[in-house]
C-alpha positions as CSV (number, residue, x, y, z in Angstrom):
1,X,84.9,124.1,92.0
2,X,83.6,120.1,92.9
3,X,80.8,120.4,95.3
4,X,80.9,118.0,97.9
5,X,77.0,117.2,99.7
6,X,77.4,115.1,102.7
7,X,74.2,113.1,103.8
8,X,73.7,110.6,106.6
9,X,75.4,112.0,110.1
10,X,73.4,113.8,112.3
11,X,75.9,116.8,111.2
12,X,78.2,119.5,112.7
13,X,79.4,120.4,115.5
14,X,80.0,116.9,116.3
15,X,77.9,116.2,119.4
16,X,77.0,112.3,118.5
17,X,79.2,109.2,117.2
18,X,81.8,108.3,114.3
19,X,79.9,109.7,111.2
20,X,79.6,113.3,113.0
21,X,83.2,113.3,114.0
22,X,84.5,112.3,110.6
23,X,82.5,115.4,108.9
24,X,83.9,117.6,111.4
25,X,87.5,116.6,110.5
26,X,87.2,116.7,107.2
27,X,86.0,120.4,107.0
28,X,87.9,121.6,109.9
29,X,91.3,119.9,108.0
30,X,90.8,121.0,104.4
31,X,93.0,121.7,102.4
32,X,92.1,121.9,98.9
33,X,90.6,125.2,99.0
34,X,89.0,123.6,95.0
35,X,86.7,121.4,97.0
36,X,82.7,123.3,98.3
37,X,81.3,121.0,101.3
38,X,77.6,120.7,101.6
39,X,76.6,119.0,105.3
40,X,73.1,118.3,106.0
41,X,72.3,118.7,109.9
42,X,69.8,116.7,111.8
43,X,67.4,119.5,113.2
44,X,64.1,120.9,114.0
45,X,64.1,123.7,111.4
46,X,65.6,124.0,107.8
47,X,67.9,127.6,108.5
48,X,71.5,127.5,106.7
49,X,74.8,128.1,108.4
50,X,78.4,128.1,108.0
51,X,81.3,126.1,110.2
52,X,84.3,125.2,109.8
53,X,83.8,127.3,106.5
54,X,81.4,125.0,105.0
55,X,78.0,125.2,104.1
56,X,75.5,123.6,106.3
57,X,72.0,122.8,106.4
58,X,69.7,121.7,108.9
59,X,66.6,119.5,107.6
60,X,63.5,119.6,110.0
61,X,62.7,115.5,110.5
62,X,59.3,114.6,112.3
63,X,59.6,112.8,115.3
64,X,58.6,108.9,113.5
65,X,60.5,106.5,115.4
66,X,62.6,103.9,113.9
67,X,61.5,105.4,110.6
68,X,63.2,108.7,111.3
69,X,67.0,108.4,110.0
70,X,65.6,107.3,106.8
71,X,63.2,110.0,106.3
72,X,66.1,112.0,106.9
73,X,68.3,110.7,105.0
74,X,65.6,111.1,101.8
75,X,64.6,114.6,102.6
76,X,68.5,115.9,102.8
77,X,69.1,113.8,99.5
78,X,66.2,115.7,97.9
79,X,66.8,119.5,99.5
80,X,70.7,118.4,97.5
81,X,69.2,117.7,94.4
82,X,66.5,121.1,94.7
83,X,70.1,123.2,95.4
84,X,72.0,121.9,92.7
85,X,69.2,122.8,89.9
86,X,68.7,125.9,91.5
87,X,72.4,127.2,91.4
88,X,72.6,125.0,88.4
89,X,75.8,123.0,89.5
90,X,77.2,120.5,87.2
91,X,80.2,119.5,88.8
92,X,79.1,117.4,91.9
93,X,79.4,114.3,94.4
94,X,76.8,113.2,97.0
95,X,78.1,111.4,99.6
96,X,75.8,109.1,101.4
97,X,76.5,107.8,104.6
98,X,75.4,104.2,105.6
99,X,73.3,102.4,103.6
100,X,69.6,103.0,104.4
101,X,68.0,104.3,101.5
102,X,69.0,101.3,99.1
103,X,64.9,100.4,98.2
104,X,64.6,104.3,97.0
105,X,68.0,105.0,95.6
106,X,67.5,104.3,92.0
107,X,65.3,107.2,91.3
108,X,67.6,109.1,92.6
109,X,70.7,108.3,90.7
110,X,68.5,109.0,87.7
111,X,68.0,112.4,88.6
112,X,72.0,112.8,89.5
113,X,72.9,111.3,86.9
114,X,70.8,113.5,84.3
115,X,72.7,116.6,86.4
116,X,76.0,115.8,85.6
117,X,76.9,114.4,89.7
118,X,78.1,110.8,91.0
119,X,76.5,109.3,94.4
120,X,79.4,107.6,96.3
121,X,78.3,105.8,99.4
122,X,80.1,104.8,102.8
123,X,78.9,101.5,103.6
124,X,79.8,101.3,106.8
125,X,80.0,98.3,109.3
126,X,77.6,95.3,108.8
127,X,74.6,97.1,109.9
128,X,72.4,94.2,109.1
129,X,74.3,91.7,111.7
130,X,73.8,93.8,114.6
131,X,71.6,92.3,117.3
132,X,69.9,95.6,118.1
133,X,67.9,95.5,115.2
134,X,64.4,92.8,115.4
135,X,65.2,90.3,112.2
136,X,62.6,92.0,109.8
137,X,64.9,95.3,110.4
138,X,68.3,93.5,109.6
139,X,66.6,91.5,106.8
140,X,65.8,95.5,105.3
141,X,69.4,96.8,106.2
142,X,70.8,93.4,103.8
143,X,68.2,94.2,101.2
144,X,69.0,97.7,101.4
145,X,72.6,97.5,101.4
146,X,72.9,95.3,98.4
147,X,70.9,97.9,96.6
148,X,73.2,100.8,97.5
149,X,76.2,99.1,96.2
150,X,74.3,98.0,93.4
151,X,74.0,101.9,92.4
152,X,76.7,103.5,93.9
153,X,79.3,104.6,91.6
154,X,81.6,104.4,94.4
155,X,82.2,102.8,97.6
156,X,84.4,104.4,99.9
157,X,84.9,102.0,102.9
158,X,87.0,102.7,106.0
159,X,87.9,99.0,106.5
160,X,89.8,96.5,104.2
161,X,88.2,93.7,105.6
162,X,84.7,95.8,104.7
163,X,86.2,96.4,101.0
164,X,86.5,92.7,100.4
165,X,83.7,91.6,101.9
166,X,81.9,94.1,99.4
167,X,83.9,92.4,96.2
168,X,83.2,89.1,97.3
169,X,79.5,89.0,98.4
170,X,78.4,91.3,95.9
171,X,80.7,90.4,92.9
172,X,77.5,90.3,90.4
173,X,77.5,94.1,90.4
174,X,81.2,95.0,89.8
175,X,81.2,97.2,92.7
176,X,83.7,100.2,92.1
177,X,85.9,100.6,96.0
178,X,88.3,102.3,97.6
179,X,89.6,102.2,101.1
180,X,90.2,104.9,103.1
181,X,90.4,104.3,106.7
182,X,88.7,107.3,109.9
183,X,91.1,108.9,111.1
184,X,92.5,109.9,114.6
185,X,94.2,113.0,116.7
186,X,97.8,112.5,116.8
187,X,98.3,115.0,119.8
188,X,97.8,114.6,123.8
189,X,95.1,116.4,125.3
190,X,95.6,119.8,126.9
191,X,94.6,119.1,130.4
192,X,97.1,118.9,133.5
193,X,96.9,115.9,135.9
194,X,96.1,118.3,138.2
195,X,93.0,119.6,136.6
196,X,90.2,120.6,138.4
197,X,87.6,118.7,136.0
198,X,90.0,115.6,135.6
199,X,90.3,115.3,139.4
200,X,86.8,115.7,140.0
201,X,86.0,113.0,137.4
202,X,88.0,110.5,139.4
203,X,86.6,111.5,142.7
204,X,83.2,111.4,142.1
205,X,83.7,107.7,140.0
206,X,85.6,106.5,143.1
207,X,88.7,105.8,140.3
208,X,92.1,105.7,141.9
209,X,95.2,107.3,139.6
210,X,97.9,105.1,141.4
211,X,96.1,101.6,141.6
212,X,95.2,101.5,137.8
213,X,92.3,101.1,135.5
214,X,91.2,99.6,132.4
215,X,89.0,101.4,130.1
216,X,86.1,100.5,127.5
217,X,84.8,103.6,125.7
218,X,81.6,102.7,123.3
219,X,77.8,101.9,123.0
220,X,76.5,99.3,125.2
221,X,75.3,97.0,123.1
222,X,75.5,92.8,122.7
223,X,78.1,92.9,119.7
224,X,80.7,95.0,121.7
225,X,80.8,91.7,124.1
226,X,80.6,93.3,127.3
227,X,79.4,90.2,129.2
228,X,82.3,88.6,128.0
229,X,84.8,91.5,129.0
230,X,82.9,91.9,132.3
231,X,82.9,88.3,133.0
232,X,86.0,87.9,132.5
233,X,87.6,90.7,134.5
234,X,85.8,89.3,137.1
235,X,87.6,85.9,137.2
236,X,91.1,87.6,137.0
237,X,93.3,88.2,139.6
238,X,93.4,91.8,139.1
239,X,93.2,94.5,141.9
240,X,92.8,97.3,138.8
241,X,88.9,98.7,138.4
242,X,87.2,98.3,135.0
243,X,85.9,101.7,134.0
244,X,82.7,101.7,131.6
245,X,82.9,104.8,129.7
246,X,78.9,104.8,127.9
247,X,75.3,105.4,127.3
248,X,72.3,104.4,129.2
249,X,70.7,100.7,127.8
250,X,69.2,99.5,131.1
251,X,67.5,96.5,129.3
252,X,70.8,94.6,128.4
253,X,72.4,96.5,131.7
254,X,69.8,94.5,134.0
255,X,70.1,91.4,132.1
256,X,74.2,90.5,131.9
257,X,74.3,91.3,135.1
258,X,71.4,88.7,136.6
259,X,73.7,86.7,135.4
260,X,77.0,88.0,136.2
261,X,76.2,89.9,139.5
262,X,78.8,92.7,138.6
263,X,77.3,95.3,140.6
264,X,78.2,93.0,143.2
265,X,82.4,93.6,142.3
266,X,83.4,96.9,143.4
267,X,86.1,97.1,140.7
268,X,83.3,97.3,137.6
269,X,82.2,101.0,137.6
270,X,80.0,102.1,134.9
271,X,80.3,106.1,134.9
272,X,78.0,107.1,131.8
273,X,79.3,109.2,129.4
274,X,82.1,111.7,128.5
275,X,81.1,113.9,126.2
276,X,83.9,116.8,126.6
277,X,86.7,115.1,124.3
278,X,89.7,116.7,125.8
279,X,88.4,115.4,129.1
280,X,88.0,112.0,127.5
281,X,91.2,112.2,125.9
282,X,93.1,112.5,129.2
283,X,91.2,109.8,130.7
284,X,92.5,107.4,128.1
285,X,95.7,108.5,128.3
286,X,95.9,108.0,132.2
287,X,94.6,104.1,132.1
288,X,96.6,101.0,132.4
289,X,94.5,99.6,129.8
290,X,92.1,99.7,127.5
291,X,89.9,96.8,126.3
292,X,88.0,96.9,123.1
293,X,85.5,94.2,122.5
294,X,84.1,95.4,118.9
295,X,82.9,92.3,116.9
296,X,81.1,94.6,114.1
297,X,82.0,97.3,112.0
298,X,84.8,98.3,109.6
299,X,87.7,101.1,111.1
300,X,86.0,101.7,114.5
301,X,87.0,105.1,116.2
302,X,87.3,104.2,119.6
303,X,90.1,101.9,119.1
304,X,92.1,104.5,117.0
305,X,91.4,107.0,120.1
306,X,92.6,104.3,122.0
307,X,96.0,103.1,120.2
308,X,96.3,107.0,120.0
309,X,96.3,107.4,123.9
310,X,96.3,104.3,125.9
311,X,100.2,102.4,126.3
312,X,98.3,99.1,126.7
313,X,95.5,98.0,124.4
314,X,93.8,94.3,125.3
315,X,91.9,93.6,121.6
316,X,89.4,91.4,120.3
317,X,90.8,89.7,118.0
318,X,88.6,89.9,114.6
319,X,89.8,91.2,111.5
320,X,88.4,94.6,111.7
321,X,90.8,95.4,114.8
322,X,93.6,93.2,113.4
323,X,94.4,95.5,110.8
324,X,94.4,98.4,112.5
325,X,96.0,97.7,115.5
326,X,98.9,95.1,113.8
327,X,101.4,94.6,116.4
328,X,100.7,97.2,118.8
329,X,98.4,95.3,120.9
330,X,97.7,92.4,122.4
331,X,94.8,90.1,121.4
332,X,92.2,88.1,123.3
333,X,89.2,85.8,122.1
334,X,85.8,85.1,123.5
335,X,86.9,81.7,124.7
336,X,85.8,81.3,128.5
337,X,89.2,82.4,130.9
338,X,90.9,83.6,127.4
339,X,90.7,87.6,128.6
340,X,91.2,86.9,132.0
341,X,94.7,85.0,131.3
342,X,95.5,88.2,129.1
343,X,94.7,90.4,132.0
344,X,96.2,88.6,134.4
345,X,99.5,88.7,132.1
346,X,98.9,92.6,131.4
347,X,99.3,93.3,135.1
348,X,102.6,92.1,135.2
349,X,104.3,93.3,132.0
350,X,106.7,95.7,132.7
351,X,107.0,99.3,132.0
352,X,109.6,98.8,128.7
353,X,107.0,96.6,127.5
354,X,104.1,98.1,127.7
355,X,106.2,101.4,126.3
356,X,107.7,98.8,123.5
357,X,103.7,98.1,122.9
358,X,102.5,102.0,122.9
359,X,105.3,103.1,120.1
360,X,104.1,100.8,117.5
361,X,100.5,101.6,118.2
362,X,101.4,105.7,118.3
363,X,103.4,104.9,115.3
364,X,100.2,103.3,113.6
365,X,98.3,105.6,114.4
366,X,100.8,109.0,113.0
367,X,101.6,107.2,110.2
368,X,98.1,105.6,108.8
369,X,95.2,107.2,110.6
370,X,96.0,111.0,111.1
371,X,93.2,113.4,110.1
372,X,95.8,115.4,108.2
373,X,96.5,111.9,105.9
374,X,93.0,110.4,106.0
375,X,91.3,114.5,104.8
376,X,94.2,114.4,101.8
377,X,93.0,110.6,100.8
378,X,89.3,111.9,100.7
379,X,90.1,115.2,98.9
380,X,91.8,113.4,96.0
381,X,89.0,111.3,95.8
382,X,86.8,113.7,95.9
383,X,88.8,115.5,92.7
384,X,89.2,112.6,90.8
385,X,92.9,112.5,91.3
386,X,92.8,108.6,92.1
């Protein structure tokens, strides 16, 4: 039996971003029955419990403030090493998600290392660019990161362009990588058009059905470029609402739009969040368009869920949504009128078009990003069978 410990999401059920979603596909779609998963759970008390048939276990963090995802990454690292002597396990992997512990990990791989286990880490997107973070904290996510991949024995990155960024910038330490991408639902939701909770959505946002809407579902934050999506939907021609599908961040809310005055333009509606994912799923399925504005970050899951659902997909065009997407979108830049040309065009395309448009992305998606295809490229990892 390998035993699998999973550190770094918040845990499962999935209630939060990427990182939760991914752990609750790979457990709910195993299929090497050879493979024992260990998930630590963000919590408020340290009980065990089983989903999805796997083990989980909460880790009680105090309430520290910026501090508090690292603590808890460091307590669940240690309550992985305390289980494995106890039930004196020999064949193991510790899967670390993000790179936050970097300044404390070499202790630790000692200690795994004397037990007979292997830390692999997900480095996830360039944490240390994102303009969230004050400088001294993205100076410590750079610091921190090169010391993860320093001691990682492996690096399992969900973006090519992350994997050669990794050999390139960090060629001194020989890093060890494979890619292997999130992954996506391949199906359409299970809600009618006619359902009570979709039509109420739509009536209570003010969103009409037959006059069209674009879509952006993620964080609100600067390096998603949602001043520059905003402003330019705003100088388009378009009659179509832009529906803003995310959490609450009423610093940057107030400040893009003293400049823009969007709340001014009854077509921008921000609706908060969607948290019931079949729900969400219809909603993406029902939009003209969807426009994704990620600048940061390797295999983002919003843009899968999008190519997965939405017939017309409007992309930033970086390398991170390039490979994913390929030819089943269409591309924009953050050159001023650049986005509003594109949307401008996207109104008029016509329906074998945008159809043309929706196969290759569906296809992408089937093909190279289903959770059945992404859960058997981690389990062979994960058993040394590549």
């Amino acid at each position: 039996m390998k035993h699998v410990f999973i550190i770094g999401s918040k845990g499962i059920p999935a209630k939060y971003g990427g990182f939760e979603t991914f752990v609750e596909k790979l457990t709910y779609y195993q299929a090497e029955k050879s493979i024992k998963y260990h998930i630590a759970c963000l919590s408020d008390d340290n009980r065990q419990f089983e989903y999805n048939g796997t083990r989980c276990f909460n880790v009680n963090v105090p309430n520290i403030g910026t501090a508090k995802a690292l603590y808890y990454d460091l307590a669940a690292l240690k309550r992985c090493i305390l289980y494995v002597k106890q039930n004196n396990i020999e064949n193991f992997i510790i899967y670390i998600l993000a790179c936050r512990i970097g300044p404390f990990i070499r202790h630790y791989v000692k200690q795994i290392k004397r037990l007979g286990g292997f830390i692999y880490v997900n480095p996830d997107g360039h944490e240390w660019l994102r303009t969230k973070w004050s400088p001294a904290v993205r100076k410590y996510w750079k610091y921190s990161e090169s010391l993860m991949i320093k001691h990682a024995h492996l690096l399992i990155c969900d973006s090519k362009t992350i994997e050669k960024y990794i050999q390139e910038e960090y060629s001194g330490y020989n890093p060890k990588t494979t890619f292997i991408a999130y992954g996506a639902e391949t199906r359409k939701s299970t809600l009618a058009l006619d359902d009570k909770k979709l039509l109420k959505w739509f009536t209570e946002n003010e969103i009409s059905i037959e006059r069209g809407f674009y879509i952006a579902v993620s964080r609100f934050v600067p390096e998603n470029n949602f001043e520059t999506i905003i402003r330019e939907f705003m100088i388009s021609n378009t009659k179509k609402d832009f529906v803003v599908i995310t959490g609450s961040n009423p610093v940057l809310y107030n400040a893009i739009n003293g400049r823009l005055h969007f709340d001014q333009d009854p077509r921008i509606k921000f609706v908060g969040t969607v948290y019931d994912q079949e729900l969400l799923m219809k909603i993406r399925e029902e939009a003209y368009g969807y426009v994704h504005g990620h600048s940061v970050g390797g295999t983002n899951p919003s843009l899968l869920e999008a190519l997965g659902s939405t017939d017309l997909n409007l992309i930033l065009r970086v390398g991170f949504n390039k490979e994913v997407a390929e030819e089943g979108a269409l591309y924009w830049s953050k050159e001023e009128g650049n986005l509003a040309r594109l949307i401008d065009e996207a109104d008029k395309m016509s329906v074998n078009e945008i159809n043309a448009l929706s196969e290759k992305a569906k296809k992408r998606i089937k093909d190279w990003y289903s959770w059945n295809y992404i859960v058997g490229k981690y389990e062979k990892v994960f058993l040394g069978m590549k």
